[in-house]
N, C-alpha and C positions, 0 to 999 in steps of 0.2 A: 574432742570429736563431735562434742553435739551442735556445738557452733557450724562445724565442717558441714554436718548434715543438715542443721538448718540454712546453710548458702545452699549446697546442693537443692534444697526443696524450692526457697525461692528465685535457684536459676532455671528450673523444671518448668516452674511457674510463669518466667520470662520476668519475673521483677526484680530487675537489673538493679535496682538503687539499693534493694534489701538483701540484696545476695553480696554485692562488694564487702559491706561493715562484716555481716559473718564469716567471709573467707579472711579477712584480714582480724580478725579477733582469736579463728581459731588457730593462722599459721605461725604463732609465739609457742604453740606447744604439742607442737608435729618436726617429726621425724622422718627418714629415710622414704620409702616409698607416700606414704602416706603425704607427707612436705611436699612433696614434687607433683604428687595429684590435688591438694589446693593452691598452687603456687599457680598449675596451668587455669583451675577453673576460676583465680582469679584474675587472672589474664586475659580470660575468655569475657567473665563479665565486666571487666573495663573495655575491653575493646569491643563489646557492644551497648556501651554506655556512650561509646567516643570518645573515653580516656586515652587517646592514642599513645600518648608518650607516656603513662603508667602503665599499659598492656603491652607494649615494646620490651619493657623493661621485666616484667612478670615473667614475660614469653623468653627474651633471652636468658635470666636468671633459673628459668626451667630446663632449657636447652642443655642448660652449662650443667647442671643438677645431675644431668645423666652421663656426661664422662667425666666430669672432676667430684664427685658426690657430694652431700650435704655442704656447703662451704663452711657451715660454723662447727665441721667435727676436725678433728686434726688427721694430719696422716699416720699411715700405722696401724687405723682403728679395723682394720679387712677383716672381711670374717664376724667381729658382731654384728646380734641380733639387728640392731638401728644402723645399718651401715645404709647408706644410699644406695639406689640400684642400679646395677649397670646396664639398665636397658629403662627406656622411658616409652610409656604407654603410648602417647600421642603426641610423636616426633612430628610425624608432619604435618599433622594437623596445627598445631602449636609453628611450625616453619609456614605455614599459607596465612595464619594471621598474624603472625609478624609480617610476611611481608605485604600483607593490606595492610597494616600499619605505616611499614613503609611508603606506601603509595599513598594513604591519606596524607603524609607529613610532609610530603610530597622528597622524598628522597626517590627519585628516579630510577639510578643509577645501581642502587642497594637493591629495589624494588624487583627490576628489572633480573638483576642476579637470581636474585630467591625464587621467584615463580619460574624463572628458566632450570630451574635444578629440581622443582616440582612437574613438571608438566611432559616430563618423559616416557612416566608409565600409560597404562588404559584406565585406571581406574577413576569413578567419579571423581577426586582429590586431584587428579592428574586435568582433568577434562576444567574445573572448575580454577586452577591455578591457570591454566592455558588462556581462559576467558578474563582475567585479570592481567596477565601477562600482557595481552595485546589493548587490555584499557591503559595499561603504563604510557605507552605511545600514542593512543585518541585524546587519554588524557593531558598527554603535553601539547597539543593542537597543529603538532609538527610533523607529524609523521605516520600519517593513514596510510602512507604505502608497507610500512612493517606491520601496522595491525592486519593490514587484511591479511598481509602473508602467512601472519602466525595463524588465523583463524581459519584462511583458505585450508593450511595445511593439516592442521586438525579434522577436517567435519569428518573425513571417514574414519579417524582413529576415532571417535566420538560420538559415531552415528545413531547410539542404540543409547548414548549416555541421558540421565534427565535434564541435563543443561545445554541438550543439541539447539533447542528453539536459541535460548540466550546466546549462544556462538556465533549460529548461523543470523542472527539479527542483529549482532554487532559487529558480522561479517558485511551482511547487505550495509549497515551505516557507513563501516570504511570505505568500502567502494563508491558510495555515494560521495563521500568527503575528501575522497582524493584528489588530486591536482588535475589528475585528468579522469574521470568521472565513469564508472563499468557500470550505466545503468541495465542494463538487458540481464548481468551476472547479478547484479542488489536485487531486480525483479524476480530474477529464478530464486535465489535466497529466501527472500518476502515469502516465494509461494508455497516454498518446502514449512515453511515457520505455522502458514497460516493451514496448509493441511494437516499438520498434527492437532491441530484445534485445542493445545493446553496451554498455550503461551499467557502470560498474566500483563501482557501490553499489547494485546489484540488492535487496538484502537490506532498508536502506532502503528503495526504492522502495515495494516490497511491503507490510510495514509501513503505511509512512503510507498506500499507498492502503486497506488493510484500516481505517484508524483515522477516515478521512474517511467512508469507508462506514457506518461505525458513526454516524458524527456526523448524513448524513442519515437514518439511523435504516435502511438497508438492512442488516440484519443478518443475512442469508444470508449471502447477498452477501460479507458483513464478514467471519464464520463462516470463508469458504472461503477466502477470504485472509491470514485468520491461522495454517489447516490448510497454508498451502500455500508460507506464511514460516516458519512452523519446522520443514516436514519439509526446506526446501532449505536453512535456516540456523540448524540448532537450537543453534548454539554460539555465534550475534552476540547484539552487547551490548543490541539488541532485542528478542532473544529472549522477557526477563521480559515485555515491553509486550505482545506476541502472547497470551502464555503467559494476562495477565490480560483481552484484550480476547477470546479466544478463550472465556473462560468466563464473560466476559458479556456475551458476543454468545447463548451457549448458555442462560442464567439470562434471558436478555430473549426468547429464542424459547422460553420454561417446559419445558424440556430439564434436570427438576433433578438428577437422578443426574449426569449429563455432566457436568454445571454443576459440581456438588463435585468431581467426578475433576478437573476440568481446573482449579477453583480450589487442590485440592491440588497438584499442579503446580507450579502458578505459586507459591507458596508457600514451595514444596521449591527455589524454584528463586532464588525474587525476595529475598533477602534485607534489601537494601536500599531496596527497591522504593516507592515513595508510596504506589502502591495495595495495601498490603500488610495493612491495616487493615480495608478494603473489603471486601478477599479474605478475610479471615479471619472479619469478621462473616459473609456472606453463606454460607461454608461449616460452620461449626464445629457448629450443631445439626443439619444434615443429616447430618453422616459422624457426630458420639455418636448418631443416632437408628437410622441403620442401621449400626451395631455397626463401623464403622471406625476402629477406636480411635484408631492412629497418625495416622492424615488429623484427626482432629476435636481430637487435642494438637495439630497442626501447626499448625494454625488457631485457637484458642481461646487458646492455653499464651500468648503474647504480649501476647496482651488484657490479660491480669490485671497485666502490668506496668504498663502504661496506667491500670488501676484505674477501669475508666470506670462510670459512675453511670447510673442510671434503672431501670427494670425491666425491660428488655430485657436486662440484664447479670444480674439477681435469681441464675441459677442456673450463670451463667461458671462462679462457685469449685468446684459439686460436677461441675460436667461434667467441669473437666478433672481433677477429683481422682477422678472412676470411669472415665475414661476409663485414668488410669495404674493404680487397682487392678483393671481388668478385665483388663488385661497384667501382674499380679501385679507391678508396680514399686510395692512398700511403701513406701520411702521417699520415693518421689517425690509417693505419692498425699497423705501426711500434709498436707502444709501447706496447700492447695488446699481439701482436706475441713475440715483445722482454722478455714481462713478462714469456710468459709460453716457451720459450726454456730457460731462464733462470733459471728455475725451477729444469728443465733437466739438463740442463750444467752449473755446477758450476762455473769451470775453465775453460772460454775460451784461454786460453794460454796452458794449458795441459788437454787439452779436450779428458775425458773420456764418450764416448757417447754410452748410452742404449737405441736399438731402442724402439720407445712407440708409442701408436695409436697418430696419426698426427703429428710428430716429424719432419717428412722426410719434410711434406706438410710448417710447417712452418718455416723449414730453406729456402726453396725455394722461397718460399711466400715472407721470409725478404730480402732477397737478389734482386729481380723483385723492393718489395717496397723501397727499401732504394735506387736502381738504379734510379727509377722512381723520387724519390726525391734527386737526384743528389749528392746521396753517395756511389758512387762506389766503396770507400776503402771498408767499410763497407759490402756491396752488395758481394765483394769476401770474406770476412771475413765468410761467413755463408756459402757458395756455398764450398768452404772450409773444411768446417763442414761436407759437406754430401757429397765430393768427395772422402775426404783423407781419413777422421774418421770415417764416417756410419759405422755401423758394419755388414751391407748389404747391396746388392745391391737394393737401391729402386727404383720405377717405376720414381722417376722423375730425376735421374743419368742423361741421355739423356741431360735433357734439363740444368743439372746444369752443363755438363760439356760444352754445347753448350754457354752457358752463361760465363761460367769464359773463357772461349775465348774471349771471344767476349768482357769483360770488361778487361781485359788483356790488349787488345790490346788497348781500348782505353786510359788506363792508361801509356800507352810506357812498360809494360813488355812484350815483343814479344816472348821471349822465355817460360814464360808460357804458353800465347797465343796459340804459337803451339805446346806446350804439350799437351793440353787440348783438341783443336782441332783432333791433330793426335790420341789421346787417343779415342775420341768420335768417327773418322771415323773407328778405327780399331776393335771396339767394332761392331759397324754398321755393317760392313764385315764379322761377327761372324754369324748374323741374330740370334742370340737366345735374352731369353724375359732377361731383362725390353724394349733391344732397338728396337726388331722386333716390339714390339706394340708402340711406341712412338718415337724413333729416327726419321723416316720420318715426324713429324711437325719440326725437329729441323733442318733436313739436309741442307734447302736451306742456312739457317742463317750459319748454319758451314761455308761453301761453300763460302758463299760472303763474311762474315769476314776472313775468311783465304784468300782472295782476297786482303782484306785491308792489313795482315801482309804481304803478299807478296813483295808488292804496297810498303810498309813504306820501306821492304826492299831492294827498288829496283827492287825486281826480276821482273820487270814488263812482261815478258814472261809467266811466269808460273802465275801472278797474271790476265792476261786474259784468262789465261786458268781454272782458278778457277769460274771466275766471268761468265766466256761461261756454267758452269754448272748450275748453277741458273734457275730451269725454267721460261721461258717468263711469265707465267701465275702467280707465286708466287710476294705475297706484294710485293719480294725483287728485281723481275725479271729489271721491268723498269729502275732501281737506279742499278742495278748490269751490265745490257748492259751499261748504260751510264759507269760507270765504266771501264769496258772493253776497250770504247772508247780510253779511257784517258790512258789507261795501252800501247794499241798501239801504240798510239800517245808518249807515253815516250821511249817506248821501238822502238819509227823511223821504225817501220812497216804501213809504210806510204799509200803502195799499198792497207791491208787489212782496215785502220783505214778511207781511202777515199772510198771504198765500204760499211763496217759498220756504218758509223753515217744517210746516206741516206739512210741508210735501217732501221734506227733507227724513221728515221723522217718517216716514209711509215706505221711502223710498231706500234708506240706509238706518236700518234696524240693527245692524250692527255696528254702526260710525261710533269710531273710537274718542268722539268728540260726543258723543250721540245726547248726555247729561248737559250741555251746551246748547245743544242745537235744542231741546227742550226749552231751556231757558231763554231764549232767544224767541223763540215762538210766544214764548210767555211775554216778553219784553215789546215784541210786536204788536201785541194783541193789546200792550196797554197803550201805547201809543196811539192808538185807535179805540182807548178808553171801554174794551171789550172786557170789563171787568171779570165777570163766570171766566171766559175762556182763557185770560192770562191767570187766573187762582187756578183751573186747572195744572194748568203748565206746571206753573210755579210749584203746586200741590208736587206732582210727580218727580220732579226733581229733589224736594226733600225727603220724601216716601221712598224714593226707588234707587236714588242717587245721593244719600247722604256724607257719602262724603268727596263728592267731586269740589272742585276749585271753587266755584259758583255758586256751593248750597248753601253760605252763609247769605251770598247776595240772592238767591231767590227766596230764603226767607223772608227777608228783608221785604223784594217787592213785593211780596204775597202780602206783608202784612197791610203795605202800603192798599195794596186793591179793596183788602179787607175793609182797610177806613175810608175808601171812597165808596163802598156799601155800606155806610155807616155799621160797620161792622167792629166796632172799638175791643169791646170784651177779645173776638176771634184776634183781634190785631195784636192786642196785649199777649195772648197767650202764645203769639209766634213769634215776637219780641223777646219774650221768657225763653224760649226753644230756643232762640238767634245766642245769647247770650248763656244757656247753658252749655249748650253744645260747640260754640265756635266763642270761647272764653277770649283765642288772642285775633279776632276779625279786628282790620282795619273799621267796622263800620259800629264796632260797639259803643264808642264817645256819639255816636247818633243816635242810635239808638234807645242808649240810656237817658237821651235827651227829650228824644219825641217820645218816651215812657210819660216823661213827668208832665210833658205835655197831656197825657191821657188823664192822669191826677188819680188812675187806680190802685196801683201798686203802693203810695204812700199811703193810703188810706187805710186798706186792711194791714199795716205795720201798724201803725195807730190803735187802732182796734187790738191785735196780740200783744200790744205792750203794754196796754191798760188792764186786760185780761192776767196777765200773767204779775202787773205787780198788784194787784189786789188778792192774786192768791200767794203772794209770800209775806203777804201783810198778818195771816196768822199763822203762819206756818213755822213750825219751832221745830220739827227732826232735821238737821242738817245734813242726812243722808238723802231726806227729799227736797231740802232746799237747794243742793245742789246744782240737777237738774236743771229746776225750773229757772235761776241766777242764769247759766248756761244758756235756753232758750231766751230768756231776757234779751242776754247782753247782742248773742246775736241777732234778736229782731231790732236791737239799732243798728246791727250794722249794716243789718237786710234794709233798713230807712235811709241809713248814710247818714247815721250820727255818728261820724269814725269819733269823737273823740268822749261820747259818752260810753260808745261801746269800749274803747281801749283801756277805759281807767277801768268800765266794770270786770273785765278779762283779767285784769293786771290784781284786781281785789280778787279774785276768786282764786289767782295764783298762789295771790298769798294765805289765803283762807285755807284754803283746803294742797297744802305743800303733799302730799302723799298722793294725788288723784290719780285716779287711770285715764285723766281725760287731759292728764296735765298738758301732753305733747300740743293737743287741737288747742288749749287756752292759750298756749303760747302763740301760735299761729296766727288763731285770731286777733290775740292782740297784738301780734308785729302786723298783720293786717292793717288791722285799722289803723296801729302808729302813722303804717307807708301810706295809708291814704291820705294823711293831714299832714304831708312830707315830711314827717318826724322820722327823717330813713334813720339815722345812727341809732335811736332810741330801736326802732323798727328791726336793724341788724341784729343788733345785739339778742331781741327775741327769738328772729330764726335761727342764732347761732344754737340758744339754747335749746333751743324744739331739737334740732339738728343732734344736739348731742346726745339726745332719751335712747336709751336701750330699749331695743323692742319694740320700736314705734311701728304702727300703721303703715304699709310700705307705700300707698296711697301719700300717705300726709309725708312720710318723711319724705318724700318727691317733693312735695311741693314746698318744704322748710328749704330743702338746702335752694331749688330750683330761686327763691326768695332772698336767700343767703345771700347767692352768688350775685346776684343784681344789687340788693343793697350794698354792701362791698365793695362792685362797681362804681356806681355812685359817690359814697363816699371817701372815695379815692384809696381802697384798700386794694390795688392792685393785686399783689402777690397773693393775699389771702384769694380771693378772686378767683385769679388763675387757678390754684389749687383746690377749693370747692367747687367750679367748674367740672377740674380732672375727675375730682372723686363723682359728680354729674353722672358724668357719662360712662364713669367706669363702672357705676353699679343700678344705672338706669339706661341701658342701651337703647332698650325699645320703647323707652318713654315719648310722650305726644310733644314735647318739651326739650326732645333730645337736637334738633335744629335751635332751638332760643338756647341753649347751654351751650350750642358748639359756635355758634355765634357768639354769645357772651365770653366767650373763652377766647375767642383772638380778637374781640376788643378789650379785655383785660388785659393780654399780653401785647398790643399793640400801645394803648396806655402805659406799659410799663418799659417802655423803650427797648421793645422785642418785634421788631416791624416782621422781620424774617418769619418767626416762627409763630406771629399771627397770619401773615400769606397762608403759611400751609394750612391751620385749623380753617381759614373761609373756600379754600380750595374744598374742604373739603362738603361743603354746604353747594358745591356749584359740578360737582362730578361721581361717579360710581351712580350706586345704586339711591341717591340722597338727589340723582339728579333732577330737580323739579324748581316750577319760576312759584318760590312764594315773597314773602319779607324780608324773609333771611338771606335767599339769593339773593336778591336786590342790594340790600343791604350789604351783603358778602362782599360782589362785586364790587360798589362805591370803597367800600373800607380797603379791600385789596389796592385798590387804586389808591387812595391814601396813603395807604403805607410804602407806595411805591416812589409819590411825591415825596411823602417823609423823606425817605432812601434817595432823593433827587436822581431816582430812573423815570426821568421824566418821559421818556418815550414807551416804557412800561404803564406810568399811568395812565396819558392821556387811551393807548390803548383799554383799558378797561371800561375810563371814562366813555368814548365812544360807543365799545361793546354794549352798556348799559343805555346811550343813548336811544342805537339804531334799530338795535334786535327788539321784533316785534313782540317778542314774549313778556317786554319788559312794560308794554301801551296800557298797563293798567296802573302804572307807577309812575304819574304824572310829574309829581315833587321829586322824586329821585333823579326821573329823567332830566327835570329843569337842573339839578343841584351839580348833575355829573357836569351837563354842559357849561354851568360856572366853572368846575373845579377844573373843566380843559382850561377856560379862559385864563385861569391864575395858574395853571402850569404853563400856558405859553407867557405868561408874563414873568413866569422865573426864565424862560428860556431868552430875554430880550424879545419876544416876537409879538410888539405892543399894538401893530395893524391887525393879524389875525387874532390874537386877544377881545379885540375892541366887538370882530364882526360875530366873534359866539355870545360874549356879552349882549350884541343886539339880536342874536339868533335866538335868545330865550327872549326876551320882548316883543320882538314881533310873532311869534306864534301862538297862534289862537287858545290852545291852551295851557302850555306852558307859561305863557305871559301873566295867568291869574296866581301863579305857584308864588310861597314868601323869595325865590332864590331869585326872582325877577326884579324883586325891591333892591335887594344885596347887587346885583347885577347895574341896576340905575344908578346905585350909589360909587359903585367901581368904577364907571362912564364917567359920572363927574368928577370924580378924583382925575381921571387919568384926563380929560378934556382941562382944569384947570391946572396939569402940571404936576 
C-alpha cells in the first residue's frame, strides 16, 4: 500500500517517470478493488508518459478486471473478502484513454469505435471524447468532411462544456480543410472561440479568423486581424502567415507603399515560408523604384536563384545588381549585372550591341564595380563596350570615357589613357548633350588623371599645368595641388615649387598628405639653399608628424641643413634620432656612414671604453663587476667592434650562467655575431635568448624577430616558418609585425610552398596592413616570384607591372628596375624573345632606372641573347 500511495502522490505531483516504478512495485501485492485502482492509475501514468501500448494494455487489463474479476483468483471464490468488484470506479474514463491510445497507434478503426460509444451522453467525458472522435478523421488527412459533421453536430449539446472553445476551433479547422472550403461558417466558429476569451491558442484563433476573412474577400476586415495577431503574438510560428496575408490584404485594398513595407517584412521574416515567392514578386520593383535598396535585394536577390523565365523577369538580373551597387557592395553587384549584359552581348570578343532599357547603366555600373573590386582589366573591358560599340551616344559616355583614362593609365597604357582623355575633353568643348548635362562631374577627374599621364611621362610642365586646373574645392583639389608640387619639383621650377607648398600648408590645414606637403616645402627651400626655412620644415615634420612615411627622410634632410650651417654636433644628434627611432629606414647604411664621416660618435666610445676598463682593473666584487663587463662589452658594440664585443658577451655568458641579464647577453652577443656575418653562430644565440622563461617582452620581440631572419639565412626554412608563426602569434602589434609577416612567406616560399607564401604577402598588401612601405614592395615582387616559380606566368608578369607602374611604388627605384627584369625573363620563358629584349632595354634607357644594379643584369641578358 505504501508504494501505491507513493505512485499516487507522485502522479498528483505530475511526475510521471516516478509514479510508473511505484504502481508497478506495489501491484504484486494488491487485490480486489484496491488491484483494479493501481492497475487503472497505472495506465493512466503510462499513457501520459506516452507509453501507448503499456497503457492499452493496463487500461484493457482493468476493463476486464471488472466483469471477469481478479484474473489470478480462481472461480468459485464469490462472496470473499478479496473478491474483485463488480463494478469499476473509472469505466470510462479508463475507455477514452484507451481509445487516445488507440488513436496515437494509429488504430483508426478501433479508435473511431471507442469515442463513438463515449460521446453520446452531456457530460464533460462525452464532450471531450466527441472532440477526439472527430480528430480520428482530421487526423487521417482524409476526411474533414466527417469531422466537421461530428463537431458541427455537437457545439449545442456542448455549448456550456469547458471544451466548447477546443470543438468549436477544430470545428472552424475542418471547415477550412475540407475539399470544398465553409469559410464565412470557420469565421463565425473563430469568433464564438475568440469571444469567450479562455482559449489557450488565442494566437491561432486570430490567424485563421484573419485568413477566412481574406478568403471571403472582406479584407479590411482581414487587414485588422492580421494587425492585431502579430502586435499580440509577433513571435508565433504564425506569425509569417500574418506577416504575408497582412500585405495582401494591403496590395488587394491598392495600399502600394504599405503593401511593400509589410511584404518586406514578411520576407525579413518568412524564410522558409511558400508564399515567399509571391512576396518577393509583388514587392521587389516597388522598393528598386522608390530607392529601397535593401527591401528590393530582399525580395528580388532569391528570384534569380529560381532563374524564372518570361519578361516579367527581363530586368531581375540588373535590378538586383544596382540595387547592390547603389549600396556600393562591388562585389556583390558584379555577377547579377554580368548576368543580364550577358543576356545582351553574346560575344564579348565581337560584340554586336543593341541598345535596351538599362544596358548603358549596367556596362557602367560593371566597370565602377569590377574597378572597386580591383579588376581593372575587366572594368575597361565593359567601359569598352559603351565607348567603342554603344550604338548611341548614352548619358553616361562622359563618365565612361573619364574612367578608361583614368584606368588606362593606372594599367601603364598611356596612350589609351590619352585618347580617352582627349576624346572626353573635346567632346566637353562641343557643350552639346549627353556631356553638357554630365561631363562637369567628370572634368576635374579628367584633369588630374591627365596630370598623372603627363607626370608618368615626364612632362612634368604641362603635368602642373593639368593638376593647376583641378578646383581647390573638388574631392580631387587637395591631392591634385600636392601633386602639382611634386610636378615642379621634378621639373627644377624650384622658385614657383618654394612659394607653392607654403601656400599649400596655409591653404589645406587639413590635407591628409598635410606631413608631406611640409616636407616638401622643406625640400624646396633647400633647393634654394634657404637653410633656417628648410630646418624649419624639416623641424615640424619630425616634431609634429613623427611618424608619417617621410619623417625618417626629413630627419635625414634636417640633418643635412644642419651641416651646411656648420652645424655638425645638431647634425649628429639627428643622425642619433634618424637611427633610434626609424631602426629599419632604407636610409640608415647612409647614415651610419656620413656619422663616421663626422668622426664624433667614435670618439666618445673611445673615451667610455677607456673609462670603464680602468675601473675594473681594481674591481674584485663580481656582483659589481658585472655591470660594468656589461657596459664595457656594449660600448664596443656602440663603436662596431662586433667581434670584440661578441666574445666579451659570450665570456660574461659563461661567467656569470645564473644572471638576470642572461636573456640581453645573449642578444647582444648574437648581435654582434650577425654583424660580422657569423649568422649560424649568431642563430644559435637568438634561439637561446628565445627560449629564457620570463624574458623582457621587449627583448624577447626582438630574440625571436632575429631568430626568424638568421634561420632564413641559413637555410633553416621550416624552423623559419615556424618562429615566424609564433612572431606573430604572440606579438601582433609589434613595429616588426610587417618584417615577420614578410619573413614568413619568404621562408615558406624558400621552402617550396609558393601557394601559401602568396597568401602571408597578400596579406602585407590589403586590410587594415594596407600601406606602400618595403614590405609591400617587397611583398608584391615575391608574389610575382612565386607565380613565375608556379609558371603562372600571366599572373606574374601582372604583379611585375603592378609594382612597376603604380605611383605609390616612385620611391622604390631598384625594385621598380628588378620587377621590369623579372617581366623580361618571364617573357623569355613564355618564347616572347622581341618583347623580352624591349623591357630589357626599358630599364636602360630610363633616366633613373638605368643607374639601379638590375640594369647591369639587364645588359648582360642583351648580350647573351644578341650572341645566341
Amino acid at each position: 500500500m505504501a508504494a501505491y500511495l507513493q505512485g499516487q502522490s507522485h502522479l498528483n505531483l505530475k511526475e510521471y517517470e516516478k509514479a510508473e516504478p511505484a504502481f508497478v512495485a506495489a501491484l504484486p501485492g494488491m487485490t480486489g478493488p484496491d488491484a483494479a485502482e493501481c492497475r487503472y492509475q497505472l495506465g493512466l501514468a503510462r499513457f501520459l508518459l506516452k507509453k501507448f501500448d503499456l497503457a492499452k494494455s493496463d487500461l484493457e487489463t482493468y476493463l476486464k478486471m471488472g466483469v471477469h474479476g481478479d484474473p489470478k483468483k480462481k472461480k468459485g471464490n464469490k462472496g470473499k473478502k478479496d473478491q474483485a468488484p463488480d463494478t469499476l470506479a473509472h469505466v470510462r474514463e479508463a475507455k477514452f484513454y484507451l481509445a487516445r491510445c488507440l488513436l496515437e497507434l494509429e488504430d483508426y478503426k478501433k479508435a473511431d469505435q471507442k469515442f463513438s460509444e463515449l460521446a453520446g451522453e452531456k457530460d464533460l467525458l462525452a464532450a471531450k471524447a466527441t472532440l477526439w472522435w472527430a480528430r480520428v478523421f482530421s487526423r487521417r488527412q482524409d476526411d474533414y468532411d466527417r469531422s466537421a459533421e461530428i463537431l458541427g453536430d455537437s457545439i449545442s449539446r456542448f455549448n456550456r462544456s469547458e471544451v466548447i472553445d477546443d470543438i468549436e476551433f477544430d470545428y472552424a479547422n475542418a471547415l477550412m480543410a475540407k475539399k470544398q472550403p465553409d469559410w464565412k461558417k470557420a469565421s463565425d466558429a473563430l469568433a464564438h472561440v475568440e469571444s469567450r476569451r479562455k482559449f489557450g491558442q488565442m494566437a491561432e484563433v486570430m490567424a485563421q479568423r484573419a485568413t477566412c476573412l481574406h478568403k471571403i474577400k472582406d479584407y479590411g476586415n482581414s487587414l485588422n486581424w492580421t494587425v492585431n495577431s502579430l502586435s499580440k503574438f509577433p513571435d508565433h510560428s504564425m506569425a509569417g502567415d500574418m506577416r504575408f496575408l497582412r500585405a495582401e490584404n494591403l496590395y488587394l485594398l491598392n495600399r502600394g507603399d504599405e503593401a511593400a513595407k509589410a511584404y518586406g517584412e514578411f520576407v525579413k521574416a518568412g524564410k522558409e515560408h511558400p508564399n515567399l515567392l509571391a512576396a518577393q514578386m509583388r514587392m521587389s520593383q516597388v522598393h528598386h523604384n522608390a530607392k529601397r535598396w535593401d527591401q528590393a535585394l530582399a525580395s528580388a536577390r532569391p528570384l534569380l536563384g529560381k532563374k524564372p523565365n518570361g519578361s516579367l523577369f527581363a530586368q531581375l538580373s540588373f535590378l538586383v545588381g544596382d540595387a547592390y551597387f547603389r549600396q556600393e557592395k562591388w562585389k556583390e553587384s558584379i555577377q547579377p549585372l554580368e548576368d543580364f549584359v550577358g543576356e545582351k552581348i553574346k560575344d564579348r570578343k565581337r560584340p554586336r550591341v543593341t541598345a535596351g532599357p538599362n544596358l548603358d547603366t549596367a556596362l557602367i555600373q560593371l566597370a565602377v564595380a569590377h574597378d572597386r573590386n580591383d579588376e581593372m582589366e575587366k572594368a575597361l573591358e565593359n567601359l569598352l563596350l559603351l565607348t567603342d560599340h554603344y550604338p548611341e551616344e548614352s548619358p553616361h559616355l562622359p563618365m565612361a570615357l573619364a574612367e578608361q583614362g583614368r584606368l588606362s593609365y593606372l594599367t601603364g597604357d598611356l596612350k589609351r589613357a590619352r585618347g580617352a582623355m582627349e576624346r572626353f575633353l573635346g567632346k566637353d568643348k562641343e557643350n552639346k548633350d549627353p556631356f553638357r548635362q554630365t561631363a562637369p562631374a567628370q572634368r576635374s577627374r579628367v584633369h588630374y588623371y591627365f596630370g598623372w599621364v603627363e607626370a608618368t611621362e615626364n612632362k612634368h610642365e604641362q603635368a602642373a599645368e593639368r593638376f593647376a586646373k583641378v578646383p581647390v574645392n573638388d574631392s580631387l583639389g587637395p591631392d591634385a595641388a600636392f601633386q602639382r608640387g611634386i610636378a615642379l619639383i621634378k621639373g627644377e621650377n624650384f622658385d614657383e615649387a618654394a612659394k607653392h607648398f607654403p601656400h599649400m600648408i596655409r591653404q589645406f590645414r587639413e590635407h591628409e598628405k598635410l606631413p608631406l606637403v611640409i616636407y616638401y616645402a622643406g625640400l624646396s627651400a633647400t633647393k634654394k639653399e634657404d637653410w633656417d626655412t628648410a630646418s624649419n620644415y624639416f623641424k615640424e615634420v619630425t616634431e609634429k608628424h613623427p611618424k608619417s612615411e617621410l619623417a625618417d627622410q626629413a630627419l635625414y634632410e634636417w640633418a643635412w641643413a644642419q651641416r651646411a650651417r656648420k652645424r655638425d654636433k645638431e647634425a649628429t644628434a639627428l643622425y642619433e634620432k634618424l637611427l633610434a627611432d626609424h631602426p629599419q629606414s632604407p636610409l640608415v647604411i647612409k647614415v651610419q656612414s656620413e656619422m663616421a664621416e663626422l668622426n664624433l660618435d667614435v670618439g666618445a666610445q673611445e673615451k667610455v671604453i677607456a673609462e670603464l676598463t680602468e675601473t675594473l682593473k681594481g674591481m674584485e666584487d663580481e656582483a659589481l663587476r658585472e655591470p660594468i663587463r656589461i657596459q664595457l662589452a656594449s660600448a664596443h658594440y656602440k663603436k662596431g667592434d662586433h667581434q670584440v664585443a661578441a666574445v666579451m658577451f659570450e665570456e660574461l655568458l659563461n661567467d656569470y650562467p645564473e644572471s638576470n641579464l642572461r636573456g640581453s647577453m645573449l642578444f647582444q652577443a648574437g648581435e654582434s655575431r650577425f654583424r660580422i656575418k657569423e649568422t649560424a653562430v649568431a642563430r644559435d644565440l637568438f634561439e637561446a635568448a628565445s627560449k629564457i622563461r620570463n624574458l623582457d617582452k621587449a627583448l624577447a620581440e626582438s630574440a625571436l624577430m632575429r631568430l626568424g631572419e638568421t634561420q632564413a639565412l641559413t637555410g633553416q626554412q621550416k624552423e623559419a616558418t615556424k618562429t615566424y608563426q609564433d612572431f606573430l602569434s604572440r606579438f601582433g602589434e609589434s613595429k616588426w609585425t610587417r618584417n615577420a609577416r614578410f619573413g614568413l612567406g619568404f621562408a615558406l616560399e624558400n621552402n617550396d610552398k609558393p601557394s601559401e607564401a602568396i597568401r602571408e604577402y597578400a596579406k602585407l598588401l590589403e586590410g587594415d596592413s594596407k600601406k606602400i612601405d618595403l614590405w609591400a614592395v617587397r611583398a608584391q615582387f615575391q608574389t610575382g616570384e612565386c607565380y613565375f616559380n608556379m609558371k603562372k606566368y600571366d599572373q606574374a608578369i601582372a604583379r611585375f607591372v603592378h609594382l612597376e607602374i603604380d605611383k605609390s611604388f616612385k620611391k622604390y627605384p631598384s625594385w621598380q628596375a628588378k620587377s621590369i627584369l623579372e617581366i623580361g625573363r618571364v617573357l623569355l620563358a613564355q618564347s616572347k624573345r622581341e618583347e623580352a629584349v624591349q623591357r630589357f632595354k626599358d630599364i636602360l634607357n630610363h633616366p633613373v632606372l638605368g643607374k639601379e644594379k638590375a640594369a647591369t643584369v639587364a645588359r648582360q641578358l642583351l648580350d647573351q641573347l644578341r650572341a645566341g
